[in-house]
VODRENLUM-738281 format. One line per 3 residues: their letters; for each residue x, y, z of N, C-alpha, C, CB. Coordinates in Angstrom, 2 decimals. Last residue first. Glycine has a CB too. Example, Ala and Ser with C-alpha at 12.3 -4.5 7.8 and 13.67 -1.06 7.14 Angstrom:
SA = 12.85/-2.25/7.08/13.67/-1.06/7.14/12.90/0.03/7.87/14.08/-0.60/5.72 | 13.19/-5.69/7.80/12.30/-4.50/7.80/13.20/-3.30/7.80/11.31/-4.47/9.05
This chain:
XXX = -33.69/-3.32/-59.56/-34.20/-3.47/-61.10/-35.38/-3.06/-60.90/-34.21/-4.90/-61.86 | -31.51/-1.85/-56.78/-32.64/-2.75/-57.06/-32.73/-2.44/-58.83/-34.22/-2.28/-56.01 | -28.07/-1.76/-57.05/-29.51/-1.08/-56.98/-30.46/-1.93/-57.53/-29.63/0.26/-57.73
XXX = -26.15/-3.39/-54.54/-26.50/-3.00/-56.01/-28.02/-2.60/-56.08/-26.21/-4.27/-57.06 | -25.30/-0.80/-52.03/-25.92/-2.38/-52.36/-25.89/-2.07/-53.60/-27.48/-2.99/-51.80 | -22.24/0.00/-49.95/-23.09/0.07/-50.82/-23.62/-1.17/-51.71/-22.61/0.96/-51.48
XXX = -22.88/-0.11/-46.48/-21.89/-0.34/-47.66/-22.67/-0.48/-48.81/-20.96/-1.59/-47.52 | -23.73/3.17/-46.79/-22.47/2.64/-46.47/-23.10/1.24/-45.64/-21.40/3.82/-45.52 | -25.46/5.23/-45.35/-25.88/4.46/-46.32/-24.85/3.79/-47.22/-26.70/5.17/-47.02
XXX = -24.49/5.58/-42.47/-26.38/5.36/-43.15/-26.34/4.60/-44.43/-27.33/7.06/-43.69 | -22.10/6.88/-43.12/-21.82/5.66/-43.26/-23.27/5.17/-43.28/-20.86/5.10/-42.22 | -23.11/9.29/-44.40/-22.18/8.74/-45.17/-22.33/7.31/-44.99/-20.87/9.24/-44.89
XXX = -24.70/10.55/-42.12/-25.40/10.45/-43.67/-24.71/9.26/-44.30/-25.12/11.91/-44.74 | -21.77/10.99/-40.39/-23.80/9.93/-39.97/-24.41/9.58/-41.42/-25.60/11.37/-38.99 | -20.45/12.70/-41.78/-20.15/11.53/-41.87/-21.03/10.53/-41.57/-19.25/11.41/-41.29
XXX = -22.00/14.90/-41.77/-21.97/14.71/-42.98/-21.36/12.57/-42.82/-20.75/16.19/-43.79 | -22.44/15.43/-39.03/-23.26/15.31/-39.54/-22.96/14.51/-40.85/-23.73/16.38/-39.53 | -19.55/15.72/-38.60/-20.33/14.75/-37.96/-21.33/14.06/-37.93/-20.47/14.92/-37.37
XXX = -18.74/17.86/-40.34/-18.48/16.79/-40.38/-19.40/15.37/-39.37/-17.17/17.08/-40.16 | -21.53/20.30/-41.11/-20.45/19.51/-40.13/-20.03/18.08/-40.55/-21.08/19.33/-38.63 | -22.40/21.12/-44.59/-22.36/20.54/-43.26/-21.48/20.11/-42.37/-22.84/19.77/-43.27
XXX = -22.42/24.98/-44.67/-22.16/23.93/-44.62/-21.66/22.73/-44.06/-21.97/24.06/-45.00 | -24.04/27.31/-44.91/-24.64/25.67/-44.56/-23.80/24.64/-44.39/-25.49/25.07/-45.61 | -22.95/29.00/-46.19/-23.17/28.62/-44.62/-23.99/28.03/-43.98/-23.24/29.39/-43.96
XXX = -20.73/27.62/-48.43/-22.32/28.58/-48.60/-21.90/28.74/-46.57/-24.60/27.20/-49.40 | -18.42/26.70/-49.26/-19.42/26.05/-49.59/-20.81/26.76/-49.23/-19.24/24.81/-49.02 | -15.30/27.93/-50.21/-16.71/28.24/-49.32/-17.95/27.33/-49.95/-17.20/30.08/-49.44
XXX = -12.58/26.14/-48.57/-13.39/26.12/-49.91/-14.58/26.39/-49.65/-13.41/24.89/-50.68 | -10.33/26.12/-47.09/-11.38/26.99/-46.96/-12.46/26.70/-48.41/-10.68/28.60/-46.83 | -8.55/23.52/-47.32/-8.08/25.05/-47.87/-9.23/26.20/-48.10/-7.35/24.86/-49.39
XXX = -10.29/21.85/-45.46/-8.33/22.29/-45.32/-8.08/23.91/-46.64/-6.88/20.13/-46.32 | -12.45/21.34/-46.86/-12.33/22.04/-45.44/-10.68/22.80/-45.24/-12.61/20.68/-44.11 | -11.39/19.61/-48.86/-12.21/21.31/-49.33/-12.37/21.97/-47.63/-14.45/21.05/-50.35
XXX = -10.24/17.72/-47.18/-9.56/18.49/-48.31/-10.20/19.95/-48.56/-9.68/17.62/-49.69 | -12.58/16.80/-45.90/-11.46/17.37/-45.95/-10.61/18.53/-46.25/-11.22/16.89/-46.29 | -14.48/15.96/-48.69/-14.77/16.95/-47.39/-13.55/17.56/-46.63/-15.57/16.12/-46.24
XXX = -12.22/13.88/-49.47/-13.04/15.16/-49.91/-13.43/16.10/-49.15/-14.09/14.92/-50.42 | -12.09/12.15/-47.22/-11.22/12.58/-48.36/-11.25/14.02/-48.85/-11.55/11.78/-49.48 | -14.75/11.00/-47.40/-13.94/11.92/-46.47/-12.87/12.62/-46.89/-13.44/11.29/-45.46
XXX = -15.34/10.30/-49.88/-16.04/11.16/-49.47/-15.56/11.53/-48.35/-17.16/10.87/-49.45 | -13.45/8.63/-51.60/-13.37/10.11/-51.79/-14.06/10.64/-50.73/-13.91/10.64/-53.10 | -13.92/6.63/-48.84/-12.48/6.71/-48.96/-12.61/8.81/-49.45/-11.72/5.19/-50.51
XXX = -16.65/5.91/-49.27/-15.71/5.97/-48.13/-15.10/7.02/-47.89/-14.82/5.16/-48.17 | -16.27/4.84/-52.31/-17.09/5.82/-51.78/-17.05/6.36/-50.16/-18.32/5.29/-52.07 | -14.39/3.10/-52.13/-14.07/3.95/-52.60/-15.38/5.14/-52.65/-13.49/3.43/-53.70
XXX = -15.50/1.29/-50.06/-14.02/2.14/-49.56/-14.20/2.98/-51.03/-12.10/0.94/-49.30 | -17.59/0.38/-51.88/-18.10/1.08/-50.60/-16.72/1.61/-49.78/-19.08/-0.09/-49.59 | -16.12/-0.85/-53.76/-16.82/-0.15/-54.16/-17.56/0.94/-52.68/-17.69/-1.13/-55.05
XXX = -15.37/-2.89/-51.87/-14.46/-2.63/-52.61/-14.54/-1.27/-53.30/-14.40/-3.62/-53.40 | -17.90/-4.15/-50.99/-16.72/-3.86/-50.24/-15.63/-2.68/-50.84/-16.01/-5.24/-50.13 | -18.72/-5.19/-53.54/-19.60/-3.82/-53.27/-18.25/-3.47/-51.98/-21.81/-4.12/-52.56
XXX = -16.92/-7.15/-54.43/-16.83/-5.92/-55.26/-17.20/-5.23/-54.50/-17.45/-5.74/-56.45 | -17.32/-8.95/-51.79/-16.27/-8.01/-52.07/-16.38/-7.05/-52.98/-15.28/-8.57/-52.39 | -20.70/-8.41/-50.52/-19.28/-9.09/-51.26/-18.51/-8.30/-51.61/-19.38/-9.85/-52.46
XXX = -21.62/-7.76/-47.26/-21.46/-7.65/-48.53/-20.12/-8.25/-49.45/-21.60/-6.36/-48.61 | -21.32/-7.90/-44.68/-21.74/-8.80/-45.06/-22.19/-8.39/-46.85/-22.77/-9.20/-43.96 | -19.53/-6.39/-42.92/-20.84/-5.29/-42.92/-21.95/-6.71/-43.62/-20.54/-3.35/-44.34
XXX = -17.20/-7.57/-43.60/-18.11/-7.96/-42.42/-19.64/-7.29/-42.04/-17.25/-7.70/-41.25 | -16.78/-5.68/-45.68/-17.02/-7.73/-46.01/-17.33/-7.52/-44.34/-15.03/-9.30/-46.70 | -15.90/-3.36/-44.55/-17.33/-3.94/-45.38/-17.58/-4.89/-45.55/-17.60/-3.75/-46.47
XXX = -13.72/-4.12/-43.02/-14.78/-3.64/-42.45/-16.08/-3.85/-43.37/-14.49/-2.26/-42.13 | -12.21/-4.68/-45.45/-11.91/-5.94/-44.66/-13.60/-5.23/-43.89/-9.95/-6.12/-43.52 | -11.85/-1.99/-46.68/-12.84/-3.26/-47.60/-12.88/-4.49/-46.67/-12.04/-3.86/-49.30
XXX = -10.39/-0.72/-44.50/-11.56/-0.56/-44.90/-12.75/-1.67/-45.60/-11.25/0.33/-45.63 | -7.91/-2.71/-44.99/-8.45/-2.14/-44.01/-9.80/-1.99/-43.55/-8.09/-1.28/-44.12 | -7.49/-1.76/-47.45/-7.43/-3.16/-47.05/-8.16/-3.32/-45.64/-5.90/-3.64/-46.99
XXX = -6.83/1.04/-47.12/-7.81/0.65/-48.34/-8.19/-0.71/-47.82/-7.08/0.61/-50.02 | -4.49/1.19/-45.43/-5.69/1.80/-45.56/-6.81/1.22/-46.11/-5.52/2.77/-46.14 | -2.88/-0.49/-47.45/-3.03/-0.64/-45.94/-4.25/-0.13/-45.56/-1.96/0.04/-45.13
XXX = -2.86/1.76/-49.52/-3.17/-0.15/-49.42/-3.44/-0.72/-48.55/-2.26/-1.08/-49.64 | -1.30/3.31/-48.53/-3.19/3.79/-48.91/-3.01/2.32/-48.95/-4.02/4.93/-50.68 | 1.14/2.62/-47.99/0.43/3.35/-47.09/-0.92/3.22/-47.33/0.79/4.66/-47.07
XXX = 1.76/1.34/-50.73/2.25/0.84/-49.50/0.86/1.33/-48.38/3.96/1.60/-49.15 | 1.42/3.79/-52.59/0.79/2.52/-52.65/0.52/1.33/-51.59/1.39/2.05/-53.49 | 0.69/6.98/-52.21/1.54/5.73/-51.63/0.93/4.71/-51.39/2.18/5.90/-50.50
XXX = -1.06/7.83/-55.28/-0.59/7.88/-53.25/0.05/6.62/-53.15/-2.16/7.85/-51.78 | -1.01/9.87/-57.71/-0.01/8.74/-57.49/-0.13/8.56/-55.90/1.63/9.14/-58.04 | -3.58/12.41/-57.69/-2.25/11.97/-57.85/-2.12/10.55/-57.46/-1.34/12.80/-57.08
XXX = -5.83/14.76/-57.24/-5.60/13.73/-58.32/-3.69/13.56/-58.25/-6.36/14.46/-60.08 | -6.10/15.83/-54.33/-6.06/16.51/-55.40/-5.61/14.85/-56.20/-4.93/18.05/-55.35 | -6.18/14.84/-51.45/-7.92/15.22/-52.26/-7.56/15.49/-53.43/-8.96/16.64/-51.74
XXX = -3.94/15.02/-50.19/-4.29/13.91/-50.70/-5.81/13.98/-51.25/-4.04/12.91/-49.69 | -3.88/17.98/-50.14/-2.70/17.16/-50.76/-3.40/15.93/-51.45/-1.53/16.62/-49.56 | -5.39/18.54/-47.95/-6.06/18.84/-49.61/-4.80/17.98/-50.49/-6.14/21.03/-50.20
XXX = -4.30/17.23/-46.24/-6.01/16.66/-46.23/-5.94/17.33/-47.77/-7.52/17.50/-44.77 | -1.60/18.69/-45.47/-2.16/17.58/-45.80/-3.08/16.81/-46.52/-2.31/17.44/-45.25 | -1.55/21.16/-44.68/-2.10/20.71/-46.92/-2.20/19.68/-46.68/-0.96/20.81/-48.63
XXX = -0.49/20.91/-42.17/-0.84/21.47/-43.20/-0.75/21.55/-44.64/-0.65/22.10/-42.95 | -1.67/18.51/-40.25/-0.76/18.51/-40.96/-1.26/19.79/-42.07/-0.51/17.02/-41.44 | -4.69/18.16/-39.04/-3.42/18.85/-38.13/-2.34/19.19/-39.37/-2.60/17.58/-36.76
XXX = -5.90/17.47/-41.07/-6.42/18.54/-40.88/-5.12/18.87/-39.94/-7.97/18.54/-40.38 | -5.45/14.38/-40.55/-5.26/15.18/-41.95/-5.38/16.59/-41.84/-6.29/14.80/-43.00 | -5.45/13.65/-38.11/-4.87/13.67/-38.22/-4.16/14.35/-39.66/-4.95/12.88/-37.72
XXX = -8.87/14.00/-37.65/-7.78/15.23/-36.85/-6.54/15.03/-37.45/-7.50/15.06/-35.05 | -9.70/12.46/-39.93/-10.34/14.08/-39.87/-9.01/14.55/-39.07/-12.17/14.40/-38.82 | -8.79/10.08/-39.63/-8.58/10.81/-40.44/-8.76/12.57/-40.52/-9.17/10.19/-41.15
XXX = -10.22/9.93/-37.12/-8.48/10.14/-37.10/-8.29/10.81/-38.01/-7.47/8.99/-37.27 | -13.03/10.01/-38.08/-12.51/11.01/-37.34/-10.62/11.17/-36.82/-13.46/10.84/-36.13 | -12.64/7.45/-39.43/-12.80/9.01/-40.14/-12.68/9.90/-39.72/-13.71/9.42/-40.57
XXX = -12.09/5.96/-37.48/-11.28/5.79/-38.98/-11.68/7.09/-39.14/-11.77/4.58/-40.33 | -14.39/5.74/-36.18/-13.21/6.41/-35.29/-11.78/6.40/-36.40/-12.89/5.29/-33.63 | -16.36/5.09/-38.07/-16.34/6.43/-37.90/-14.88/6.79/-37.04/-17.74/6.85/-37.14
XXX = -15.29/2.45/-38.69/-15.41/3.06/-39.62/-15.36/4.83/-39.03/-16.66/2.44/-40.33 | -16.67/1.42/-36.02/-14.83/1.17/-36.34/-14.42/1.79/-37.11/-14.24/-0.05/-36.81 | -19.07/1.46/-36.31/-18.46/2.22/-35.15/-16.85/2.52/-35.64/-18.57/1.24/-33.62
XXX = -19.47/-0.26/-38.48/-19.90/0.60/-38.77/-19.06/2.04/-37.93/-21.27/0.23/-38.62 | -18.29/-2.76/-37.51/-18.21/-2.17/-38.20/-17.86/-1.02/-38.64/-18.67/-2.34/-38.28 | -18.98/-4.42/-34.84/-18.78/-2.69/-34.54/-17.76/-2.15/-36.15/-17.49/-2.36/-32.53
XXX = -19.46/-7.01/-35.38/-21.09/-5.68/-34.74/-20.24/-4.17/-34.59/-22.05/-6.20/-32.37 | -18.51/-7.98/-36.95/-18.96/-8.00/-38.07/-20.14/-6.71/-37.38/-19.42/-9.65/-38.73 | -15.19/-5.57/-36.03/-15.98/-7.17/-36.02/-17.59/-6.90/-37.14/-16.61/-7.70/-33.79
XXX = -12.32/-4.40/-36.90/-13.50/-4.41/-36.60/-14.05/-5.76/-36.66/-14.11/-3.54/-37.33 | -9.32/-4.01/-34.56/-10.32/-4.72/-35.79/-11.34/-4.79/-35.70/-10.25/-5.87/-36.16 | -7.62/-1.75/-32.88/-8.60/-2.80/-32.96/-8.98/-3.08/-34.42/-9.83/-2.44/-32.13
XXX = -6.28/0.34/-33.52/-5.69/-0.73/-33.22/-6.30/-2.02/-33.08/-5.14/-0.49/-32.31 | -7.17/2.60/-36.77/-7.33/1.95/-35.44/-6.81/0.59/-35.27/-8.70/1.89/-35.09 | -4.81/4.57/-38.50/-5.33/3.16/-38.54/-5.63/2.88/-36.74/-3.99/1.96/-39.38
XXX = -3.57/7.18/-38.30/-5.20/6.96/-38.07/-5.63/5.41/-38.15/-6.10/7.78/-39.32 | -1.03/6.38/-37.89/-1.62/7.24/-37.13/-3.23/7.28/-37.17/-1.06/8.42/-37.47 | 0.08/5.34/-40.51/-0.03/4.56/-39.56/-0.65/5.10/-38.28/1.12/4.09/-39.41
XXX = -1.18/7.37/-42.16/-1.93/6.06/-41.67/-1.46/5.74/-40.65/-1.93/4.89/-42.45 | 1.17/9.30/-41.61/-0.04/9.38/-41.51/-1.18/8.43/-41.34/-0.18/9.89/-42.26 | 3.40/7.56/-42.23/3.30/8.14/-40.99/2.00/8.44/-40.63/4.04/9.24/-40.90
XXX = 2.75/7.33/-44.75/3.28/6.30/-44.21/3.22/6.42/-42.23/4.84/6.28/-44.98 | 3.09/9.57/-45.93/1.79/9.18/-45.83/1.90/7.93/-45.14/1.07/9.10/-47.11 | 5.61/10.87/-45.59/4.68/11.18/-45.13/3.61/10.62/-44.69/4.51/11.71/-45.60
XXX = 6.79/8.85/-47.19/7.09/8.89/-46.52/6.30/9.58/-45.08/7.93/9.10/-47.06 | 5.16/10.06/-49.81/5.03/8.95/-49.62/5.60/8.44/-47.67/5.86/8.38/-50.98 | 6.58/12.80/-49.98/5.24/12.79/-49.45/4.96/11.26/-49.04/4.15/13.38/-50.55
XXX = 9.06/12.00/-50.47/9.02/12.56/-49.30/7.51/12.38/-49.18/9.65/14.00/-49.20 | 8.73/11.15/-52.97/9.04/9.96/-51.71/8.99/10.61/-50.73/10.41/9.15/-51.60 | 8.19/13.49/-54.11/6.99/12.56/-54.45/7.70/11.28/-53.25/6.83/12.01/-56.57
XXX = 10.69/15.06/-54.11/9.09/15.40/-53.16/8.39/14.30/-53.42/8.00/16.83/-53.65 | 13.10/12.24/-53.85/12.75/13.25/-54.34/11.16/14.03/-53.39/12.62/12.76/-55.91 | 14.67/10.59/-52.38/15.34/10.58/-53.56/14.08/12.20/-54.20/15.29/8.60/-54.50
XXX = 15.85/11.26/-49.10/14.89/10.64/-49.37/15.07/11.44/-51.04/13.51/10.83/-48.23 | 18.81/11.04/-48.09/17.93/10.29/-48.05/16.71/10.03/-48.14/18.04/10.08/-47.59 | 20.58/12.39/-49.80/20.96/11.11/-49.12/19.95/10.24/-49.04/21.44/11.27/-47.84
XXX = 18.81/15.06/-50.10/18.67/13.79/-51.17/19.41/12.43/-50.84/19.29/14.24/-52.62 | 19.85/16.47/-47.77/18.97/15.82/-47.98/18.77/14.78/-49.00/18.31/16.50/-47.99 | 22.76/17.18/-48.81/22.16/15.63/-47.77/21.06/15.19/-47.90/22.03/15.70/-46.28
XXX = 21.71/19.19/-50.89/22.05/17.91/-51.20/22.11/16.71/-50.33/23.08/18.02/-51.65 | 20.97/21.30/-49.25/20.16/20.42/-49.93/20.63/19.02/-50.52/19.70/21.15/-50.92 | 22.51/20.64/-45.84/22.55/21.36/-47.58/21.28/20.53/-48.14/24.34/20.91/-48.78
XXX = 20.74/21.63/-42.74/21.52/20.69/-44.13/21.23/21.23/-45.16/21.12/19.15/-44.45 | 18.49/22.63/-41.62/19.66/23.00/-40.69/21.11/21.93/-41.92/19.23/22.16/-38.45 | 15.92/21.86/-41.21/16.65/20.51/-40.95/18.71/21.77/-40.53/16.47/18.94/-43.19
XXX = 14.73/24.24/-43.10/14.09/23.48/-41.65/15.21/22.55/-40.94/12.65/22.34/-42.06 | 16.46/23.68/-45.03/16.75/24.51/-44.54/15.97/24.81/-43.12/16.73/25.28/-45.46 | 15.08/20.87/-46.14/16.46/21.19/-46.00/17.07/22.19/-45.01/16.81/21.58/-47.15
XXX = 12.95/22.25/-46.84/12.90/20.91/-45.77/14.32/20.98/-45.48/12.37/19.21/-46.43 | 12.85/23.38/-49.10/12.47/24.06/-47.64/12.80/23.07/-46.15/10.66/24.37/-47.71 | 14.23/21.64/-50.93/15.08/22.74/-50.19/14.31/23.81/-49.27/15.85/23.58/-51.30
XXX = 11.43/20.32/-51.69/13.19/19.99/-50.94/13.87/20.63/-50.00/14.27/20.12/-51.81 | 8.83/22.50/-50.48/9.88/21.85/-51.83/11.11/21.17/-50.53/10.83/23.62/-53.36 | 5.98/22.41/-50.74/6.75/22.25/-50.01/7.62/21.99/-50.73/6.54/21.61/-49.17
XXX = 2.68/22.57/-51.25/3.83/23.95/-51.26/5.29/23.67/-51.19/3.64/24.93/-49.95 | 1.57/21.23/-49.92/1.02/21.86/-51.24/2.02/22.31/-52.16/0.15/23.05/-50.98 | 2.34/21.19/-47.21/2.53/20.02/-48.18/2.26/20.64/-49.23/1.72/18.76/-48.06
XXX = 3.49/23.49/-45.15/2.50/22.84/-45.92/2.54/21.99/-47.32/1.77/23.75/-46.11 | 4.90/21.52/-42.27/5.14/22.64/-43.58/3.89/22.34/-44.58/6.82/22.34/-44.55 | 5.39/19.57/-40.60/5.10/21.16/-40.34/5.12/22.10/-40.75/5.43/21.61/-39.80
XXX = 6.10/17.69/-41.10/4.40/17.76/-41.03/4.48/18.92/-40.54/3.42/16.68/-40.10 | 8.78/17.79/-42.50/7.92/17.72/-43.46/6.51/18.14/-42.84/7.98/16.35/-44.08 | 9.86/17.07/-40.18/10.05/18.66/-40.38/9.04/18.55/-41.48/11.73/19.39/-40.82
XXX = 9.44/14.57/-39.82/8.96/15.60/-39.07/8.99/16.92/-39.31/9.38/15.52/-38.13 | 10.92/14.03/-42.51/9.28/13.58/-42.28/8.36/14.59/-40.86/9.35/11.53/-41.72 | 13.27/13.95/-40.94/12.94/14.81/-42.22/11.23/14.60/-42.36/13.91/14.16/-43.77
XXX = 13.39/12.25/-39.16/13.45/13.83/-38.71/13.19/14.82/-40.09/15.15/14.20/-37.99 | 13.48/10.23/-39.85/12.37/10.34/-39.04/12.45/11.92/-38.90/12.42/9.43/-37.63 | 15.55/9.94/-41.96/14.10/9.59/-41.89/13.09/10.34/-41.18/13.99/8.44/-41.39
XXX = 17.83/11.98/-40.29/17.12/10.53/-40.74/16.17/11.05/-40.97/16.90/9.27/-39.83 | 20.92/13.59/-39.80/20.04/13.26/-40.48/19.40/11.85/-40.38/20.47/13.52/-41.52 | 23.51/13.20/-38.80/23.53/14.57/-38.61/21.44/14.29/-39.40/25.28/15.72/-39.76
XXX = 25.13/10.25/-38.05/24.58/11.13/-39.05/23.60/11.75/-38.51/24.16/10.55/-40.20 | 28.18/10.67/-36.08/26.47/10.12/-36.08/26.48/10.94/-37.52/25.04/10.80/-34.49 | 31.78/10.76/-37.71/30.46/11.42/-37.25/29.43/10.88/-37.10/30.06/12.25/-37.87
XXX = 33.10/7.36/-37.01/32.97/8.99/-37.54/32.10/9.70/-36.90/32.53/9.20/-38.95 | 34.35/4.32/-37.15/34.12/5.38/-36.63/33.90/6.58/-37.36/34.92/5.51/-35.92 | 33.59/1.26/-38.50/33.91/2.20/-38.84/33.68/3.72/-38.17/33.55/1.99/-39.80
XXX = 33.90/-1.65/-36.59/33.00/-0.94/-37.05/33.72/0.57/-37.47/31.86/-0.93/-36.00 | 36.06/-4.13/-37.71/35.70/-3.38/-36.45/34.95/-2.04/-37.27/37.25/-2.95/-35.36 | 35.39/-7.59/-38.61/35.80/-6.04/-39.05/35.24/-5.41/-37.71/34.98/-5.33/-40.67
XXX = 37.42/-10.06/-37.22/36.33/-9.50/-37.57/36.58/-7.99/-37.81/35.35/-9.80/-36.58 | 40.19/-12.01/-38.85/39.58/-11.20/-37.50/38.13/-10.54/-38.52/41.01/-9.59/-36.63 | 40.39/-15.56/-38.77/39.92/-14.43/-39.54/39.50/-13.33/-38.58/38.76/-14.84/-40.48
């Protein structure tokens, strides 16, 4: 039986990786197909080869984005708390570099289940060693999670908050102080 011999042609002119790059340099808020397309130098229609619409392109995005702020270490049950802030400060540079990024993912939508799961898993793994049970774990990423999130986001598209308002560094000390969250005394 002979073996098939690989089919010659053109490289493809397109991937993944290069559409996602042209993606972090556009503002997400804003961004349609056919800007990405015309960044890339392709019809709009290649593009749809390969990624099926904006909602997989952002997903694709966000896939890149964690995997960029997830620290490489694991936290332990003594650097928690520490492990949590170098989480928030990726988050901080790596959401804030991308434009709309940070407000993209602050506005009410569908996130990449894959990507934020990872994230999210992540996080609630750091609170169960903080030595709380899982609900409050669970409950302390989602207070976490909006409150950088948030801050963010309203930082990324100027949102005037007065001129007070607080530094992140500050705001994040407050955050994790009182992170992971207990059930309230009776």
């Amino acid at each position: 039986m002979k073996a098939k011999t690989p089919r010659l042609g053109r490289p493809a002119r397109l991937s993944r990786e290069q559409i996602v790059e042209a993606a972090l340099g556009c503002d997400l808020r804003t961004v349609t197909m056919r800007d990405i397309a015309e960044r890339l130098g392709v019809s709009h229609s290649a593009l749809y080869r390969w990624v099926g619409n904006r909602d997989e392109l952002l997903d694709l995005v966000s896939e890149v984005v964690v995997e960029r702020i997830l620290p490489t270490a694991e936290p332990t049950a003594d650097t928690w708390r520490e492990w949590l802030s170098d989480l928030a400060w990726r988050m901080h540079d790596q959401f804030l570099a991308v434009p709309g990024y940070a407000a993209h993912v602050a506005m009410p939508h569908r996130h990449n289940p894959h990507a934020f799961g990872r994230l999210r898993d992540r996080v609630v793994s750091a609170f169960e060693l903080a030595g709380v049970s899982d609900d409050m774990a669970k409950q302390s990423w989602h207070i976490f999670g909006l409150g950088v999130v948030q801050w963010l986001g309203a930082q990324q598209i100027g949102h005037d908050i007065g001129p007070d308002a607080p530094r992140f560094d500050l705001f994040l000390d407050v955050l994790l102080r009182g992170l992971p969250a207990q059930e309230p005394s009776s």
